[in-house]
PAZAPA-4460 file (N, C-alpha, C; in steps of 0.05 Angstrom, whole numbers, plus 32768, in hexadecimal, padded with zeros to 4 digits):
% residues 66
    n_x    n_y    n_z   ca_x   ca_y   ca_z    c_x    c_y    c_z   seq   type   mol
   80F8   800E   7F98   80F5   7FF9   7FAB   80DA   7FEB   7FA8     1      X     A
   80C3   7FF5   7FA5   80A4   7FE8   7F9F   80AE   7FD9   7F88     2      X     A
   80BD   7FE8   7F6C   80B6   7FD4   7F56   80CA   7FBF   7F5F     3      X     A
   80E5   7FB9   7F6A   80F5   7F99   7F79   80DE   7F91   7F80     4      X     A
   80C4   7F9A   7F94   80B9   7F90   7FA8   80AD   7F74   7F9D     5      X     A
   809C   7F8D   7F89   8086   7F87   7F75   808D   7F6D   7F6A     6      X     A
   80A0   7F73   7F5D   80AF   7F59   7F48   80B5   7F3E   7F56     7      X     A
   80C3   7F3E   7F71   80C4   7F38   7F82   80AC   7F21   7F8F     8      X     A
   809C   7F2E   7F95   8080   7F25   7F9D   8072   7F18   7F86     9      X     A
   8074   7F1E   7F6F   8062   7F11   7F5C   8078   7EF8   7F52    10      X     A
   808A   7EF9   7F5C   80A0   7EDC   7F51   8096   7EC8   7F6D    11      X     A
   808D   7ED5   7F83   8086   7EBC   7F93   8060   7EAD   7F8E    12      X     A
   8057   7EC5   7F7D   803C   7EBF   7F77   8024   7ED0   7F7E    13      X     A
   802D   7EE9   7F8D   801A   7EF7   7F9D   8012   7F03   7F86    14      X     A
   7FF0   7F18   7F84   7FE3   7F15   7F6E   7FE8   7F3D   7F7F    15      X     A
   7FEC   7F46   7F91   7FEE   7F63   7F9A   7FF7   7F62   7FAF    16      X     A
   8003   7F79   7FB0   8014   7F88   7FC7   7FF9   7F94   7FD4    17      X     A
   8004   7F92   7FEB   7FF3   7FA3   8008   8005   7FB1   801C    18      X     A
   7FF5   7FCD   8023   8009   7FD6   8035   7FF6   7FEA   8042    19      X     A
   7FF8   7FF5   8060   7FED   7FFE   8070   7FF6   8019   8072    20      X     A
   7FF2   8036   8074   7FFC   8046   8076   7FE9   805A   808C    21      X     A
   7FFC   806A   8098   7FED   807A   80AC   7FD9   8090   8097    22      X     A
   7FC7   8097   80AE   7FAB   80A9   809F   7FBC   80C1   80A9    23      X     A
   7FBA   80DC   8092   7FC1   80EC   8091   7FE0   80E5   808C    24      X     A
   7FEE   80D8   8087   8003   80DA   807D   8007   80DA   8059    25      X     A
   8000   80FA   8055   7FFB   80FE   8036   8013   80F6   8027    26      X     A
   802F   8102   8032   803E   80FB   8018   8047   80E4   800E    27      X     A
   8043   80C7   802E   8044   80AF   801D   802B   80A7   8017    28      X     A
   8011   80B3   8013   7FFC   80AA   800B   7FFD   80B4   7FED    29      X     A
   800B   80C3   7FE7   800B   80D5   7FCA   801D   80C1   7FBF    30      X     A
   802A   80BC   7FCA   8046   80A8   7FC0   8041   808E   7FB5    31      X     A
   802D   8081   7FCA   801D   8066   7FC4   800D   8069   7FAC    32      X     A
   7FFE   8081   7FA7   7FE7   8083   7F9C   7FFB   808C   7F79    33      X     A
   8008   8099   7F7C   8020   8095   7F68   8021   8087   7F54    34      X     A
   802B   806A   7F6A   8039   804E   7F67   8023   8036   7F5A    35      X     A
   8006   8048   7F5A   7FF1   8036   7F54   7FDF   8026   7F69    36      X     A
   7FE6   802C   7F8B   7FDB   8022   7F96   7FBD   802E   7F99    37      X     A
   7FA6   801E   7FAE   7F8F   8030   7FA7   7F84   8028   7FC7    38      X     A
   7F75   8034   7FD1   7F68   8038   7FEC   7F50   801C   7FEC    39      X     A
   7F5A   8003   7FFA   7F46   7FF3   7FFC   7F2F   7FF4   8008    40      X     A
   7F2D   8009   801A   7F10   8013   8032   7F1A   8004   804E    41      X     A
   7F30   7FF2   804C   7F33   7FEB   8066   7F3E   7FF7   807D    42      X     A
   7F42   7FFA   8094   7F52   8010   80A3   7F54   8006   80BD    43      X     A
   7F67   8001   80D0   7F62   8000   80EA   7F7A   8014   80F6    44      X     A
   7F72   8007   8114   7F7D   801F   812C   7F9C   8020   8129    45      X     A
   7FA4   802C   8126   7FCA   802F   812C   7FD3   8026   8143    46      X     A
   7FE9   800B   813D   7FEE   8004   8158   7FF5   8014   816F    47      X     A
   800D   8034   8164   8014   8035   8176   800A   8053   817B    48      X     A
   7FFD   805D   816C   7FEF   8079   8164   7FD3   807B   8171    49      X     A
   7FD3   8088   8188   7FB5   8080   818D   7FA3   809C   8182    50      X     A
   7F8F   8091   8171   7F7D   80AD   816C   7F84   80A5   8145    51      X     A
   7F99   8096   8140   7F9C   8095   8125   7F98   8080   8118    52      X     A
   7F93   8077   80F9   7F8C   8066   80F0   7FA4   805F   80DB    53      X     A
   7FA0   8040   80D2   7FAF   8040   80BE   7F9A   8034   80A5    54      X     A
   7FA2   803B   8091   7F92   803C   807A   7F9F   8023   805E    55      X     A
   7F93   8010   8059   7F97   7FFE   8049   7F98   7FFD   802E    56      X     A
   7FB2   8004   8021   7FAE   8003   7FFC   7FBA   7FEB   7FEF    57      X     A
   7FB2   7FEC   7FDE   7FBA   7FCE   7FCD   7FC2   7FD3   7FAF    58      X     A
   7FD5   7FCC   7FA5   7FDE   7FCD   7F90   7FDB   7FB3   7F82    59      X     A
   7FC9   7FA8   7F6A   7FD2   7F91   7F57   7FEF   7F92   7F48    60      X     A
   7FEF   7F7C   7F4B   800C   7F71   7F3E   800C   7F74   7F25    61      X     A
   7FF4   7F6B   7F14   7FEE   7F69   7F00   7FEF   7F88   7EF0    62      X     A
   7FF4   7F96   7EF7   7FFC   7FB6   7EF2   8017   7FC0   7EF4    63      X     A
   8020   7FD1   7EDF   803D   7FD4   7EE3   803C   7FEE   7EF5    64      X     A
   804F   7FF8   7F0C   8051   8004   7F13   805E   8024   7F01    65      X     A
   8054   8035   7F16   805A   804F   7F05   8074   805E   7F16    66      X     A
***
């Protein structure tokens, strides 16, 4: 599903994928980190999670996925 995404997104021009994931949620963080994504330093509050954060990774397009 990421590599459709991927392919997908770079046929409309986007230069990377972005996606938000909850903090402490390891096994889609292992999953992302996998796939080539990487921890931008950005992070805010969880809308609906109070006490939790969500954590910002970014994948370039310009990279083939793994």
């Amino acid at each position: 599903m990421l590599d459709t995404t991927a392919v997908w997104a770079s046929e409309q021009g986007a230069v990377a994928l972005q996606l938000r994931v909850t903090e402490g949620n390891v096994p889609a963080i292992r999953l992302y980190e996998a796939c080539g994504f990487i921890f931008t330093g950005e992070a805010q509050p969880h809308p609906s999670q109070i006490g939790l954060r969500e954590l910002c990774m970014r994948h370039a397009l310009n990279m083939k996925m793994e």
